[in-house]
C-alpha positions as CSV (number, residue, x, y, z in Angstrom):
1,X,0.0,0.0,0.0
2,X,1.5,3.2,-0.8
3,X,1.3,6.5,0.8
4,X,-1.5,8.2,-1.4
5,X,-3.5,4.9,-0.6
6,X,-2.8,5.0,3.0
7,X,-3.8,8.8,3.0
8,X,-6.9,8.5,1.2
9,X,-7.6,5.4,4.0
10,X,-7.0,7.7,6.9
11,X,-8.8,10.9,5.6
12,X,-12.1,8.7,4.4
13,X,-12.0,7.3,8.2
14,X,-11.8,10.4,9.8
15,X,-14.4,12.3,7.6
16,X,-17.0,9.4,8.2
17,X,-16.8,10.0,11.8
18,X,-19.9,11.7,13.6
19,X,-19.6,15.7,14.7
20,X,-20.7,16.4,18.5
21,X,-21.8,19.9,20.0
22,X,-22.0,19.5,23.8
23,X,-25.6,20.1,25.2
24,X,-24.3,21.0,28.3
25,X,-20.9,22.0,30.0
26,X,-21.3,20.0,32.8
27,X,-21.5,16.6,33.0
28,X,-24.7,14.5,34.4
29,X,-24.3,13.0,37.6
30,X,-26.1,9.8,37.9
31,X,-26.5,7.0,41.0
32,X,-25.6,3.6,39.8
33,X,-28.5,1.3,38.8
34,X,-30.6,4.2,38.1
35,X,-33.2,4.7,36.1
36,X,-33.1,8.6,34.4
37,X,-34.9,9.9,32.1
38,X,-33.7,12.8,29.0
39,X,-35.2,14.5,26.7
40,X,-34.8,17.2,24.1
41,X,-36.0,20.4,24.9
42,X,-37.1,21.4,21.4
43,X,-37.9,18.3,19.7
44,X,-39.1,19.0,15.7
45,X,-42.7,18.0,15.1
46,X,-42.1,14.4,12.9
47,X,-38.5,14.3,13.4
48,X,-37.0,10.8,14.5
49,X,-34.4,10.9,17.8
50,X,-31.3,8.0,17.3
51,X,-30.1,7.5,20.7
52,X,-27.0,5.6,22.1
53,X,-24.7,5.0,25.1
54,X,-20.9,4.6,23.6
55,X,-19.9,2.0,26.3
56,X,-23.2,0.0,26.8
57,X,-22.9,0.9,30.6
58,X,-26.7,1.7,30.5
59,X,-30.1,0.7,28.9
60,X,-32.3,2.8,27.0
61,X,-35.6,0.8,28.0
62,X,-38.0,3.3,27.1
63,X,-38.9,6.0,24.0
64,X,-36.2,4.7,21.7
65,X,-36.9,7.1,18.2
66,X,-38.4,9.6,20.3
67,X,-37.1,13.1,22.1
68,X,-37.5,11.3,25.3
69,X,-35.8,8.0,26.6
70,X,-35.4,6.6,30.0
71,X,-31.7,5.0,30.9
72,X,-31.6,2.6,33.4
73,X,-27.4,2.6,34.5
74,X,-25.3,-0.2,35.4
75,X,-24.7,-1.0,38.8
76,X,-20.9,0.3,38.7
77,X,-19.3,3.4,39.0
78,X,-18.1,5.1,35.9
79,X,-18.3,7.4,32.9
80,X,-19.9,7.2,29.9
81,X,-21.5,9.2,27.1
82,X,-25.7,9.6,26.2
83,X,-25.5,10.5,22.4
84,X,-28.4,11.3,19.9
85,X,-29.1,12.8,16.6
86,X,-32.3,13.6,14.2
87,X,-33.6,12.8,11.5
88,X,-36.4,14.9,9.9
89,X,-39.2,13.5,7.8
90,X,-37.2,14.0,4.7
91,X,-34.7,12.3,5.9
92,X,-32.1,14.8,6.3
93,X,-30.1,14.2,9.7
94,X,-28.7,16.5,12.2
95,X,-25.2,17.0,14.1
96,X,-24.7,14.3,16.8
97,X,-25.2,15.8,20.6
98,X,-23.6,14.6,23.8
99,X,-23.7,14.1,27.4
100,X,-20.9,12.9,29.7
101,X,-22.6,11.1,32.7
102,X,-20.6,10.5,35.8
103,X,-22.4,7.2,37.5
104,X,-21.9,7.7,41.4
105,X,-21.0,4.7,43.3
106,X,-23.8,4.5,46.3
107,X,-22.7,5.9,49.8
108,X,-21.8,3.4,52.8
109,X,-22.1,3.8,56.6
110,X,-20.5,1.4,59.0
111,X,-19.5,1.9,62.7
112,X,-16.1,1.7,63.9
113,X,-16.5,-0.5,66.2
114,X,-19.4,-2.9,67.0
115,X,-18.9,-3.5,71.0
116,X,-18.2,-0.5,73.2
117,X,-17.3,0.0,77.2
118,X,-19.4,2.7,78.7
119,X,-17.8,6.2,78.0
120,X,-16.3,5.4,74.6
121,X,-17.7,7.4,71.8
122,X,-19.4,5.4,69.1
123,X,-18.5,7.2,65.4
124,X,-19.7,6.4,61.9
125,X,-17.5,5.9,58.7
126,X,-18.9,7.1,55.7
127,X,-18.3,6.6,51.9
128,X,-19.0,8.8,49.3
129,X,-19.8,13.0,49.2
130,X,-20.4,15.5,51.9
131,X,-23.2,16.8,53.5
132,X,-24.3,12.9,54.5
133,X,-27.4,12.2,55.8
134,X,-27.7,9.3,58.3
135,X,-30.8,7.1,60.3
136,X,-30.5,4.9,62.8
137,X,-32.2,3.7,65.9
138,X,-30.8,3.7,69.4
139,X,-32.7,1.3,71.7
140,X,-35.7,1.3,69.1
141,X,-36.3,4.7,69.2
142,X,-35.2,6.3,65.1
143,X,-32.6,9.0,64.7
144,X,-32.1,11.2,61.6
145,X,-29.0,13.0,61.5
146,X,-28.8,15.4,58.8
147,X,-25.8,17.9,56.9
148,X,-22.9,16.0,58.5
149,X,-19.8,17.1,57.0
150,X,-17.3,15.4,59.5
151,X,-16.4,11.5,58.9
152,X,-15.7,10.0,60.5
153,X,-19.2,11.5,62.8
154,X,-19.4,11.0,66.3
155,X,-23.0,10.1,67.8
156,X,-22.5,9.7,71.3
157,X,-22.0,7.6,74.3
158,X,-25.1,7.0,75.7
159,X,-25.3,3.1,76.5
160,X,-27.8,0.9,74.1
161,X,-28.1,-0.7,70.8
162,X,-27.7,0.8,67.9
163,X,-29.0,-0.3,63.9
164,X,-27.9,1.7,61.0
165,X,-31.4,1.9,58.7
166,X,-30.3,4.3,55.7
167,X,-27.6,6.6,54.5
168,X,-27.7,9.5,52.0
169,X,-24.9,11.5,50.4
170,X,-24.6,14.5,48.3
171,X,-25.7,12.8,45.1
172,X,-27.4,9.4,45.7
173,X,-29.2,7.3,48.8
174,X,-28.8,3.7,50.2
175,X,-31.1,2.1,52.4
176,X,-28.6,-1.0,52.7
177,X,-25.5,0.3,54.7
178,X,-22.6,-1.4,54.7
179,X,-19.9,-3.4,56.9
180,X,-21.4,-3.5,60.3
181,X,-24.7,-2.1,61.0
182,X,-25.4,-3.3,65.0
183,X,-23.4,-1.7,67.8
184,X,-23.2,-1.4,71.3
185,X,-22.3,0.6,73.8
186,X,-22.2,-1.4,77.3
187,X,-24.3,-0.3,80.3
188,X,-21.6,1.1,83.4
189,X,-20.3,-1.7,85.4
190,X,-21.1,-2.1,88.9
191,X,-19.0,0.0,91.3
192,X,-16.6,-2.4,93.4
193,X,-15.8,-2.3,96.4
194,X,-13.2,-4.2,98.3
195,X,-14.2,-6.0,102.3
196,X,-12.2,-7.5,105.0
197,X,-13.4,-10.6,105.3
């Protein structure tokens, strides 16, 4: 193959590849296994919407040739890119259009410990993006502790049980923390005293 053939090779390539104008500068953040819906603002009455995701990380599982589609993401963290383009009823087709999504792992909770003396201060871990939003019960009773931005996050020392229910970070929720989600803090121990016998 000779160089004119080889140039001719490249420059048909590169002139057969599809032209993308950003819809927006900043990219979609998404919680895995989502399910999001998008849309075109301005659809054209009779025009035809081709959609795709470039590294099959989603679904389109709903309005597939129309200006709205629902995604349902894959359950791991990544990027990826939601393209489209038109066609009108003659036929003629439009510029490709883009959007980077972000898929946002979910956020975990776990205590630091599960079994605590009496005094010691029983603190949460947390995964993911401040403010966190956390609910638990102690002895029973439900707590809801919102705009933490410290993690690890102190919750106390009063003695009792304690169940993590849900956790909730700046971009997603998860009602199934992880690692451990029982702890407790001991009751006081007896005072001793020492008798001659």
């Amino acid at each position: 193959m000779n160089n004119k053939t080889i140039f001719i090779f490249i420059l048909t390539i590169l002139t057969s590849l599809p032209t993308f104008s950003q819809t927006s500068e900043n990219p979609d953040s998404v919680c895995v296994s989502s399910n999001v819906y998008y849309k075109i603002p301005s659809p054209t009455a009779n025009s035809t919407y081709t959609w795709g995701i470039y590294n099959n990380e989603g679904t389109i599982t709903f309005g597939a040739g129309t200006d709205s589609i629902r995604v349902e993401w894959n359950d791991t963290a990544g990027i990826d890119s939601l393209w489209v383009f038109e066609t009108s009823l003659e036929n003629c087709k439009g510029d490709t259009a883009k959007m980077t999504v972000v898929r946002v792992a979910l956020p975990t909770a776990e205590f630091d410990n599960s079994a605590l003396c009496n005094g010691e201060t029983l603190q949460i871990n947390f995964t993911g993006y401040a403010p966190w939003q956390v609910e638990y019960t102690h002895n029973g009773n439900t707590v809801t502790e919102t705009e933490i931005t410290q993690n690890p996050y102190s919750i106390g020392t009063t003695a009792g049980t304690y169940i993590l229910l849900q956790t909730s970070d700046k971009h997603c929720s998860n009602s199934s923390p992880s690692g451990t989600v029982n702890a407790v803090i001991e009751e006081p121990l007896q005072q001793l005293q020492i008798i001659h016998e």
